[in-house]
Every structure is written in structure tokens, then in C-alpha cells.
C-alpha positions in Angstrom: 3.1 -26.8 -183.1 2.7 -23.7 -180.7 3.4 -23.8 -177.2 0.9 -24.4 -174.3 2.9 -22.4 -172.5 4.0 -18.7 -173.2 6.0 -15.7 -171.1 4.1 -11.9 -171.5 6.1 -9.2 -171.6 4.4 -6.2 -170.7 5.9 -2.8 -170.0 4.3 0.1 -167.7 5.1 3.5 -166.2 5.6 2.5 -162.7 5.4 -0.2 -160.2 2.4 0.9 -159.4 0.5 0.7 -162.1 2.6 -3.2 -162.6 1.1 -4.4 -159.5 -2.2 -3.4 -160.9 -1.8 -5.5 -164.1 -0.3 -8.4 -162.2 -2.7 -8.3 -159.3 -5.4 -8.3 -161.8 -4.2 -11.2 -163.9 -2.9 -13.7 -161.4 -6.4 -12.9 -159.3 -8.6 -13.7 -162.6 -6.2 -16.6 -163.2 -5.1 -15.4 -166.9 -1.4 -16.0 -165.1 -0.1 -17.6 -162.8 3.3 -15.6 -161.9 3.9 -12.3 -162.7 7.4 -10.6 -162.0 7.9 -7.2 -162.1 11.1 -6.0 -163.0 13.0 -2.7 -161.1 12.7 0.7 -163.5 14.7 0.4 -166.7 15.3 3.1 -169.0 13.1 2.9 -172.4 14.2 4.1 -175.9 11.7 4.2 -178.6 9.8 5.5 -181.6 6.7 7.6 -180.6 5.0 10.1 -182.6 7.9 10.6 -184.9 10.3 11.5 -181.6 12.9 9.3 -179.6 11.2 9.3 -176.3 13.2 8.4 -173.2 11.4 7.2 -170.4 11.4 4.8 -167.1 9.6 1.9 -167.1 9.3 -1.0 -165.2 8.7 -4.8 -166.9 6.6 -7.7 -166.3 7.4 -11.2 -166.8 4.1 -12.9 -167.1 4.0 -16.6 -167.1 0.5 -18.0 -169.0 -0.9 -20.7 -171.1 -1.0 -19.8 -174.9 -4.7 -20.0 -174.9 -5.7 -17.2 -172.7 -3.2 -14.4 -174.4 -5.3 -13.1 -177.1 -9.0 -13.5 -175.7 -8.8 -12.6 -172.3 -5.2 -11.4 -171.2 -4.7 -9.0 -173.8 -7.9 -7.1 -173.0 -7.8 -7.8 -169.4 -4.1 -6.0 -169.8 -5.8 -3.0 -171.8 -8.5 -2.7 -170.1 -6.7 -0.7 -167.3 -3.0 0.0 -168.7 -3.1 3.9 -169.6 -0.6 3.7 -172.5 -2.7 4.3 -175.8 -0.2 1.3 -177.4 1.1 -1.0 -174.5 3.7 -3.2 -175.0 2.1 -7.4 -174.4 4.1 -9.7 -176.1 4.0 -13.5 -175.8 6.9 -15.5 -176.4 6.6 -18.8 -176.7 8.7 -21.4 -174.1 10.2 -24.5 -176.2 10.8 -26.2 -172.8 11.0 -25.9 -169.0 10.5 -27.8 -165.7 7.7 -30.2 -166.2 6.3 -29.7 -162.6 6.2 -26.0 -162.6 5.2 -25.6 -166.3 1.9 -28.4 -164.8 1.4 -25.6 -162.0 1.0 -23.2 -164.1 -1.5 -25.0 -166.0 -3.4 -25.9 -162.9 -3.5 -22.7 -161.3 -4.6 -21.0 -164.5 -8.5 -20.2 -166.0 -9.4 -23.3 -167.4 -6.9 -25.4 -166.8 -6.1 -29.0 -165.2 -6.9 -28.8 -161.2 
């Protein structure tokens, strides 16, 4: 059985462009937490080069239901990498009160 709750991992260029993202999803409640992360250095496959390149992370703390419909566009929508990095991993367990906050203070959830 999936999780009703998930963490998004989302990468970006700068804290700037984070606080965007997060702004914009905890506002439309598709999150209810995002942390952004302090600039970490990224290797990866790109184009058939290693790149190197700063990034900053977000931690995004959801419900499972709103990742693919509206969270994943919402996050496309206005990150400028052509291939962003938003991956949901599921949480097996946590504090029951804050994992009920976050389904309150989510789109569609409990109030």
C-alpha cells in the first residue's frame, strides 16, 4: 500500500529560484513545508558531458495524491531546467501529529 504521505526532492539553480517553487507550492497548498537546503555541488550526466554545477535542494513535505496531478506541473510550470529533478519518496512512518498537519493544511485535505 503507498504512502499518504511523501517527501519531494527538487533541485534548482539558486535560492532564488527555490523560494519561488516553495512559495508557490506551500501558497497553492500542494505542500505544506518546504526546506531549502544551502548550495551543494552537483555531478551529473547531461548531454553526454559531466556537468558540475551548484545547486541548492528542496525538501518538500506532501500528501501522495497531489505529486503527479498538480505538484509536478505546478513545479514545471516555472522551474527553468528543461529536465528538473522532482522526486517523491515515500515516508514508511513519522510523528502522527505532524504527518495530520500536513494533511490538514494541504489542497484537499482534512481541516
Amino acid at each position: 500500500m503507498a504512502s499518504s504521505y511523501v517527501i519531494v526532492l527538487i533541485t534548482a539553480p539558486s535560492r532564488v529560484i527555490a523560494r519561488t517553487i516553495a512559495n508557490q507550492l506551500v501558497e497553492n497548498g500542494l505542500a505544506a513545508c518546504v526546506n531549502i537546503l544551502p548550495p551543494m555541488e552537483s555531478i551529473y550526466a547531461w548531454e553526454g558531458k559531466i556537468q558540475r554545477e551548484e545547486e541548492v535542494l528542496l525538501i518538500v513535505k506532501t500528501r501522495a495524491e497531489l505529486v503527479e496531478k498538480e505538484l509536478i506541473p505546478a513545479v514545471k510550470a516555472v522551474h527553468p531546467y528543461e529536465v528538473p529533478e522532482i522526486i517523491a519518496l515515500p515516508v514508511q512512518a513519522g510523528s502522527k501529529s505532524y504527518l495530520d498537519w500536513i494533511g490538514e493544511v494541504t489542497k484537499g485535505g482534512s481541516t
